[in-house]
C-alpha positions in Angstrom: -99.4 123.8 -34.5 -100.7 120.6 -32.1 -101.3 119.1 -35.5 -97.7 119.5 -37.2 -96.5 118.2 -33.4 -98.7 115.0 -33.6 -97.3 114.3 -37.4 -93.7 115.0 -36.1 -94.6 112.3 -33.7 -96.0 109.9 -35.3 -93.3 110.4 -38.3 -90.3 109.6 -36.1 -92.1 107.1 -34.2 -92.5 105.2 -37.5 -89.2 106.1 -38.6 -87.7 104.5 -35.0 -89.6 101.3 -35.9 -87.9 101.4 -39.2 -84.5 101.7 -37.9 -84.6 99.0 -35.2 -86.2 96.7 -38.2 -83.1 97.7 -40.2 -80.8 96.8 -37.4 -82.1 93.6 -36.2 -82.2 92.7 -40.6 -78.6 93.5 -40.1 -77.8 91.4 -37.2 -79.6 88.4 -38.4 -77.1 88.5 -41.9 -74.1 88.9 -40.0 -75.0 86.0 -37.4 -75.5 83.8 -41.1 -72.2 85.1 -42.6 -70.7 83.9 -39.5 -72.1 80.7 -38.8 -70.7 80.5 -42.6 -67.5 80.8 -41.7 -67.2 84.6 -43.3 -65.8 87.2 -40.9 -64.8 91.0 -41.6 -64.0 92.2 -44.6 -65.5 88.9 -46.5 -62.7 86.9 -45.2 -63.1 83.4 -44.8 -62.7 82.7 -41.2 -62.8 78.8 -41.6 -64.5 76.4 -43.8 -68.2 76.5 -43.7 -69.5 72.7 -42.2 -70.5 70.4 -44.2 -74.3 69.5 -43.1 -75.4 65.8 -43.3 -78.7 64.1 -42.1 -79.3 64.6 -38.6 -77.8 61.4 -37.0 -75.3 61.1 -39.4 -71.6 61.4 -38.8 -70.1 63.9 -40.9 -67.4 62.2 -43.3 -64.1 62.9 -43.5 -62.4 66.0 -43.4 -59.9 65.2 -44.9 -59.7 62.7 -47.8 -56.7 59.9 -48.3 -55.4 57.5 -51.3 -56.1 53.8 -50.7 -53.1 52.1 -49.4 -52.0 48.9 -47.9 -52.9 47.7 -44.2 -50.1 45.3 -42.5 -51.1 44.8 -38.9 -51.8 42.1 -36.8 -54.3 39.5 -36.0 -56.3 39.3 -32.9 -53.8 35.9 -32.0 -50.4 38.1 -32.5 -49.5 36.8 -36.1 -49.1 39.4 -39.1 -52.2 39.8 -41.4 -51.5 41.4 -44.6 -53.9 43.4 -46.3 -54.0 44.6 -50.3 -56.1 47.1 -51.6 -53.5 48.1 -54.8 -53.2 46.2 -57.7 -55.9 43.4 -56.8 -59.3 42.6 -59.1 -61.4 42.7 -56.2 -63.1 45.4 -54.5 -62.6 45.5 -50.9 -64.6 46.8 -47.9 -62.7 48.3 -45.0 -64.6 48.1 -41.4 -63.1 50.4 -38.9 -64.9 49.5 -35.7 -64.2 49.4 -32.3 -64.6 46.8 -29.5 -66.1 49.7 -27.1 -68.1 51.4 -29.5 -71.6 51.2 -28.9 -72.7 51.9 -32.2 -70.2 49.0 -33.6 -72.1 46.1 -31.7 -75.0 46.2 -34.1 -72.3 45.6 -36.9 -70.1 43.0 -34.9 -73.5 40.9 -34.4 -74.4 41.5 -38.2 -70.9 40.3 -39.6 -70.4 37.3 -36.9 -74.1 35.9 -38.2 -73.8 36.5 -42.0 -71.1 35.3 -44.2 -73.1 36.9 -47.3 -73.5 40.1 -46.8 -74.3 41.2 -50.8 -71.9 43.5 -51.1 -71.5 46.0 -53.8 -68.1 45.7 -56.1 -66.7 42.5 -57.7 -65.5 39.5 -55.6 -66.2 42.0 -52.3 -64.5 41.2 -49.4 -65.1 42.7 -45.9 -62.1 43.9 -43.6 -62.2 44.6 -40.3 -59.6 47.0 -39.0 -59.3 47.3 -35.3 -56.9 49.8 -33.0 -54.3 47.4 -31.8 -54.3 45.6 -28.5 -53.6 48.6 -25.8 -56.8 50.1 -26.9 -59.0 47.7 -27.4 -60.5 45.0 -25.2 -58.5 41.3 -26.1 -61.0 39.6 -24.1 -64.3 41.6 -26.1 -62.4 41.2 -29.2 -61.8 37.7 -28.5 -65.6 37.4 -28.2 -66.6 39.4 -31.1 -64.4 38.4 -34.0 -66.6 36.6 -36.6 -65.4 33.4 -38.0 -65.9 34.3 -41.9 -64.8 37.9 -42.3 -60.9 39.1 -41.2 -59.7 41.4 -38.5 -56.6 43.4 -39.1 -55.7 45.4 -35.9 -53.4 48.7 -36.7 -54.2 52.1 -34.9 -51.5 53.8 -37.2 -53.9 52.9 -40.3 -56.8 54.3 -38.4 -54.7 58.1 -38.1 -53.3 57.5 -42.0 -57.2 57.3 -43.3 -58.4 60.0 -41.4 -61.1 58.0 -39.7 -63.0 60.4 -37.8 -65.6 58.1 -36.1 -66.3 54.7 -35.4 -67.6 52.7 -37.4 -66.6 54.2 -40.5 -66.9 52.3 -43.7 -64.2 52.8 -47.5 -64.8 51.2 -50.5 -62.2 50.5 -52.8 -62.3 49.3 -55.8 -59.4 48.9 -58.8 -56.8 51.3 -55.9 -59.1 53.6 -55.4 -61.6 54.9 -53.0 -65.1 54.8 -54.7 -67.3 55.0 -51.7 -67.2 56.1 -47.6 -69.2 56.7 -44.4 -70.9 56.0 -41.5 -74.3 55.1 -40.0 -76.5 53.6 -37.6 -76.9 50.5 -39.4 -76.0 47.8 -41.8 -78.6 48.7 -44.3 -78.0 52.3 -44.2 -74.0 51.8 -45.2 -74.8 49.2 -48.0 -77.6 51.6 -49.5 -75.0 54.4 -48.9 -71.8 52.3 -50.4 -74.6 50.4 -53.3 -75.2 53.5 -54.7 -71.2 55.2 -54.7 -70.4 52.1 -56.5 -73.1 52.6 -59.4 -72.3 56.2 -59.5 -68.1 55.6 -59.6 -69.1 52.5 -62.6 -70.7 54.9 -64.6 -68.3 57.8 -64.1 -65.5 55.0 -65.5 -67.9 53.8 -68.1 -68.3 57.7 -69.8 -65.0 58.4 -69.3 -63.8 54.6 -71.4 -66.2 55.7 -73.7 -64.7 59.2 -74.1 -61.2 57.2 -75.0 -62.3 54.7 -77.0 -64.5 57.3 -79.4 -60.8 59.2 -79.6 -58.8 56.2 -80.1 -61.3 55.5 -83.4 -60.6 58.8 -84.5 -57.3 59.0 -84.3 -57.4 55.6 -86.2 -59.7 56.9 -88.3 -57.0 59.7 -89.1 -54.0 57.7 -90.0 -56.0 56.0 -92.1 -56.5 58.5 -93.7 -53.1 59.9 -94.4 -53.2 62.3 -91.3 -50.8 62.2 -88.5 -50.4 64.0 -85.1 -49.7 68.0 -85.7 -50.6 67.5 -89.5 -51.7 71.6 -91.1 -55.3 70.4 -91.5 -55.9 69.5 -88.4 -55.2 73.2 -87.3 -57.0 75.7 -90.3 -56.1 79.2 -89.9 -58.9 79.8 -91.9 -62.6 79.1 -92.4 -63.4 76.5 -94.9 -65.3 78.0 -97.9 -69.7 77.9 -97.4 
C-alpha cells in the first residue's frame, strides 16, 4: 500500500511538472503571435514590424509616386524642382537644420562637389521644412555652394518622410531606391546597390519585350496574324 502511495506521488508530481511545462510552452507562442501582430481567433491585429539593422531607421510606411517639388530657396525666390520626364536621375536629401544626425551630411555635401553618385547625370537635392521650422540663420550657415536647397514642408508630409535624414532615388519618374543612415557611405552603398538591382530588373523585363516583339515579327512573316486558329490548337499535334 505505502508503495502504490509513493508511485501515486511521484506520478502526479511528474505529471504537475508536465502541465506547468505545457503552460509556460503555451504562453511563450501566444506572447510571439502577439508581438506579430496576431490576436484571437488568428486575426491580424496590426501589421507585424518590419525589423531593420539595429541603428537603422525603419523605411517608410508608407510608399509614394515621384512627383515634382516647387518651394523656395533659402533667399525667398521660387526653386523648381523636376523629377518627371527628365534623363537624369536625381537624389532627394531630406534633412533638417536641427537634426543631429544631418550635420554629418551637411559637412559632407558643403566639402564635396563629387559625391559619385549612382544613376546617370546624378544630381543631389536638398529639401528642407520651410523657414518657420527651420533655423534661417543655421541654414544660412549650412547651405553648400554646389548642391541646391529646395525648402517645402508640404513635400516632406506628401513623401511620407518618416525621419530625418531620409534619402529617394529616382530615376526615369520613378523611385528606384530609399532610406536612411548614419552616414554618407552607408546611404551610397544602400542607394549603389537599389540602382544595380532596379537596372537589371528593367534590363530582363526590355529583354522579355524585345524577344516578343521578334516573335510576333517572326509571325507575320510568316503569314500569321493576332487571333489566327493556329495559334490556339484545340488539339494535340500528331507524335
Amino acid at each position: 500500500m505505502t508503495v502504490l502511495i509513493v508511485t501515486l506521488t511521484i506520478v502526479v508530481a511528474l505529471l504537475a511538472i508536465l502541465v506547468a511545462g505545457l503552460l509556460r510552452s503555451h504562453a511563450e507562442i501566444l506572447r510571439s503571435l502577439h508581438e506579430l501582430g496576431v490576436g484571437e481567433g488568428g486575426r491580424a491585429t496590426r501589421n507585424p514590424a518590419l525589423k531593420t539593422r539595429e541603428g537603422i531607421p525603419e523605411p517608410r510606411s508608407e510608399t509614394t509616386p515621384a512627383f515634382d517639388i516647387t518651394g523656395t530657396k533659402p533667399d525667398g525666390s521660387t526653386r523648381h524642382v523636376g523629377v518627371l520626364g527628365t534623363d537624369h536621375t536625381t537624389l532627394l536629401a531630406f534633412m533638417t537644420t536641427g537634426c543631429s544626425t544631418c550635420q554629418t551630411f551637411w559637412k559632407e555635401f558643403g566639402e564635396r562637389r563629387e559625391l559619385d553618385l549612382p544613376g546617370v547625370d546624378t544630381r543631389l537635392v536638398i529639401v528642407t521644412k520651410d523657414l518657420e521650422h527651420e533655423s534661417e540663420s543655421r541654414l544660412e550657415k549650412l547651405a553648400p555652394r554646389h548642391h541646391p536647397i529646395v525648402m517645402n514642408s508640404q513635400a516632406w508630409d506628401q513623401y511620407k518622410i518618416p525621419v530625418s535624414p531620409y534619402f529617394i532615388l529616382i530615376d526615369s519618374g520613378k523611385i528606384v531606391g530609399e532610406g536612411s543612415a548614419g552616414s554618407w557611405k552607408q546611404i551610397r552603398s544602400l542607394l549603389t546597390q537599389a540602382y544595380s538591382d532596379s537596372t537589371v530588373r528593367t534590363r530582363t523585363r526590355r529583354a522579355g519585350a524585345d524577344r516578343e516583339q521578334h516573335a510576333d515579327h517572326e509571325l507575320r512573316a510568316a503569314g500569321i496574324e493576332p487571333g489566327d486558329p493556329s495559334l490556339y490548337p484545340t488539339e494535340a499535334p500528331e507524335a
